[in-house]
C-alpha positions as CSV (number, residue, x, y, z in Angstrom):
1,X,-45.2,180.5,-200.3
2,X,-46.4,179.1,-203.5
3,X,-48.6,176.2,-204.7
4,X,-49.8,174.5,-207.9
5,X,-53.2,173.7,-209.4
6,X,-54.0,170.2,-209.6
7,X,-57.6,170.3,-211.2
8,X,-59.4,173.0,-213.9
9,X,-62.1,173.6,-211.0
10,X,-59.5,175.6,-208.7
11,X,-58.0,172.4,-206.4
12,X,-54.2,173.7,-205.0
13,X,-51.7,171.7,-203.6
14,X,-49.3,173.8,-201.3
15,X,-47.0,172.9,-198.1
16,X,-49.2,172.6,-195.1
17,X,-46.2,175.1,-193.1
18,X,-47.3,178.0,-195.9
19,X,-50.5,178.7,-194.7
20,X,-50.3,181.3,-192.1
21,X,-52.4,180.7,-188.9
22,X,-53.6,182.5,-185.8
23,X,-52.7,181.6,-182.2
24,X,-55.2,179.0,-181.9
25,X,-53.7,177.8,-184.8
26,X,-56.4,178.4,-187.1
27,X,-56.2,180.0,-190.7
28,X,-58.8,183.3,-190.8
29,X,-58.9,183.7,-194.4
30,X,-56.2,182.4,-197.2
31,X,-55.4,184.6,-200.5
32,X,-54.2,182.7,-203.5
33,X,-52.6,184.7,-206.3
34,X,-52.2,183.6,-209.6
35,X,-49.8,184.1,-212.1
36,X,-51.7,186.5,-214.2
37,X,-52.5,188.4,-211.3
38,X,-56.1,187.7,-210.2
39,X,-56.4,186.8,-206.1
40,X,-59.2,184.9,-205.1
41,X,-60.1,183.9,-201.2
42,X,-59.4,180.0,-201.3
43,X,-60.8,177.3,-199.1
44,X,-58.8,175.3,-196.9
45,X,-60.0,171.9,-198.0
46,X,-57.5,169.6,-196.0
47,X,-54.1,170.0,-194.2
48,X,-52.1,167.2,-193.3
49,X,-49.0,168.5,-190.9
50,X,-47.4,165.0,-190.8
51,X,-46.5,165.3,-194.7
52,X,-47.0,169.0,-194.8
53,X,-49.5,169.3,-197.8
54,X,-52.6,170.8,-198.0
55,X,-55.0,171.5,-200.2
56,X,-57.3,174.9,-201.4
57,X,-60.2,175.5,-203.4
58,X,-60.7,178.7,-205.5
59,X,-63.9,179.6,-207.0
60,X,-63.1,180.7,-210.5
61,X,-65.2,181.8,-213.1
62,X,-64.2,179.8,-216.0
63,X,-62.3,175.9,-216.1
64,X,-58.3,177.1,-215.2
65,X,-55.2,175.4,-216.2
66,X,-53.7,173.0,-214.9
67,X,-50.4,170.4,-214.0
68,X,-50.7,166.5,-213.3
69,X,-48.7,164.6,-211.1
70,X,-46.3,162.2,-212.5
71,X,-44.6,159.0,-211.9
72,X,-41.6,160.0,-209.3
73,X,-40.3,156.2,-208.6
74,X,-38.7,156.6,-212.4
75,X,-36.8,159.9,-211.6
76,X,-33.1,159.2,-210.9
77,X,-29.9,160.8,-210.0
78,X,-28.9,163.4,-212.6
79,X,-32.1,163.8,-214.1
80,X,-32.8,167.6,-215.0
81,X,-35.7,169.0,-213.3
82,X,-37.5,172.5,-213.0
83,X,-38.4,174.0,-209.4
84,X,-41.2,177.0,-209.7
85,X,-41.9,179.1,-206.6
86,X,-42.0,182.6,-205.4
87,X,-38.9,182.8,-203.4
88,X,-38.6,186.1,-200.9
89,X,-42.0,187.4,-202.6
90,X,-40.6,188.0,-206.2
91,X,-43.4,186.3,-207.7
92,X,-43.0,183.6,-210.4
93,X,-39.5,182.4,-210.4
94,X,-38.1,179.4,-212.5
95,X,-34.8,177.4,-211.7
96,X,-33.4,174.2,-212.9
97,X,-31.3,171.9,-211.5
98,X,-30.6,167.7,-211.7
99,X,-31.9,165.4,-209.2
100,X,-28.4,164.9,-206.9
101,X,-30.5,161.9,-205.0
102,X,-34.0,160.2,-205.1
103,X,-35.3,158.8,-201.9
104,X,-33.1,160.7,-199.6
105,X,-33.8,160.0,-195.8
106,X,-33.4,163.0,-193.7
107,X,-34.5,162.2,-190.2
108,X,-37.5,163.9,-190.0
109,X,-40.7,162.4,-189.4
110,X,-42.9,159.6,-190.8
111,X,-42.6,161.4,-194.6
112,X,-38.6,161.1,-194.8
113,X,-38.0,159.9,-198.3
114,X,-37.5,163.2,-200.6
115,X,-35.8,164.7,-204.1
116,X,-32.7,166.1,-203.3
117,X,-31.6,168.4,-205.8
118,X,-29.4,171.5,-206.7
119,X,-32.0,173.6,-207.9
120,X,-32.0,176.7,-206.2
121,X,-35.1,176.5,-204.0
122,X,-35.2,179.0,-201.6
123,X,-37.6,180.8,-198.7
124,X,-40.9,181.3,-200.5
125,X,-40.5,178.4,-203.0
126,X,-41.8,175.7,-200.6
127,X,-45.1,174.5,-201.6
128,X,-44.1,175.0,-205.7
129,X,-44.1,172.2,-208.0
130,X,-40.7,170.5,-209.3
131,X,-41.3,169.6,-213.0
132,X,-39.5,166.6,-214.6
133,X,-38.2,166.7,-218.5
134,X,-41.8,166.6,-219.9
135,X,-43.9,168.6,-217.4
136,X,-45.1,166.6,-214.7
137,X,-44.8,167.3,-211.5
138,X,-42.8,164.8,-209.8
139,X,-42.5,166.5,-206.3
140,X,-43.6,169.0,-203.9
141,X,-41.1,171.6,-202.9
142,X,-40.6,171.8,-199.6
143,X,-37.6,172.9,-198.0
144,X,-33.8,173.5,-197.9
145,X,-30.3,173.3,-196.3
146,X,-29.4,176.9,-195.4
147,X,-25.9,178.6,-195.1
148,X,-25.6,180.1,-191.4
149,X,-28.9,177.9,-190.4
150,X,-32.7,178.9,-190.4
151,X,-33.5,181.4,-193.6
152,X,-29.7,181.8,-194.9
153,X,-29.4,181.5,-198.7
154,X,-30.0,178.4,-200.4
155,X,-26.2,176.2,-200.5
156,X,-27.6,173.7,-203.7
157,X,-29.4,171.4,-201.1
158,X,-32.9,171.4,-201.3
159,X,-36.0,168.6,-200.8
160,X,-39.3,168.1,-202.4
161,X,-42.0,165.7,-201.7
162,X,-42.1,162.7,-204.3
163,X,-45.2,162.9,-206.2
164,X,-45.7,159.4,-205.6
165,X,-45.7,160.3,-201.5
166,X,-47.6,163.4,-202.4
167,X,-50.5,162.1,-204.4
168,X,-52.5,159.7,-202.6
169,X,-52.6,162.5,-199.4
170,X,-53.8,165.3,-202.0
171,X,-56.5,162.3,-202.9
172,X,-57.4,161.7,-199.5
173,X,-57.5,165.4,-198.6
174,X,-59.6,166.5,-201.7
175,X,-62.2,163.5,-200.7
């Protein structure tokens, strides 16, 4: 799975269904690996399974860089976005795509408004950021519409989580 950090002291916003747990449904111990390579054991500060965020704390030893959420009510249709994961456990991976619908109801719970779009977001990207034109995350990546069902390869139709969904449950989590 992937995530993002949201804050220079070590707060991660990932998909609540990344985080592996045992059969009482508890996480032992959660890894986070960062893009230069350093792993640090992160805490599990919140998980919301509703939405399917959560939110991690790493102890690092200096202030760490950062993404901010942005304004996803003023992304539209054909807008060019950038989806960032680790699909199939490649590590870092960067595709772009446009926005093919904002809002998109899917039928799945409470949290059914999402981005569609054509980026190729595939197993391992949920949890990622999707980055609007000028670097701001504008929604969670979460999942996709597979060819032959279940973990088939990605057919151009995947969902994030607006940011304007995601935020306020990241702030409620982190508090």
């Amino acid at each position: 799975g992937s995530g993002f950090i949201i804050s220079s002291d070590g707060y991660i916003v990932t998909n609540n269904h990344v985080i592996s747990l045992d059969r009482e449904g508890q996480a032992d111990e959660v890894t986070v690996k960062l893009a230069d390579g350093k792993q640090y054991k992160a805490q599990i500060v919140g998980r919301d399974a509703e939405s399917d965020i959560a939110v991690l704390k790493i102890d690092a030893p200096a202030p760490l860089p950062f993404v901010k959420f942005g304004d996803s009510a003023k992304a539209r249709a054909g807008d060019w976005i950038i989806a960032i994961g680790n699909p199939f456990g490649l590590g870092g991976t960067v595709t772009s795509g446009i926005i093919s619908s904002v809002n998109r109801n899917t039928g799945t719970g409470a949290y059914d408004h999402y981005i569609q779009t054509d980026a190729s977001i595939n197993s391992g990207n949920s949890g990622g950021p999707m980055f609007d034109m000028a670097g701001n995350v504008i929604g969670i990546n979460n999942w996709i519409v597979a060819s032959g069902g279940g973990a088939g390869g990605n057919i151009g139709i995947g969902f994030a989580i607006p940011s304007d969904t995601a935020k306020p449950i990241v702030d409620k989590l982190k508090n």
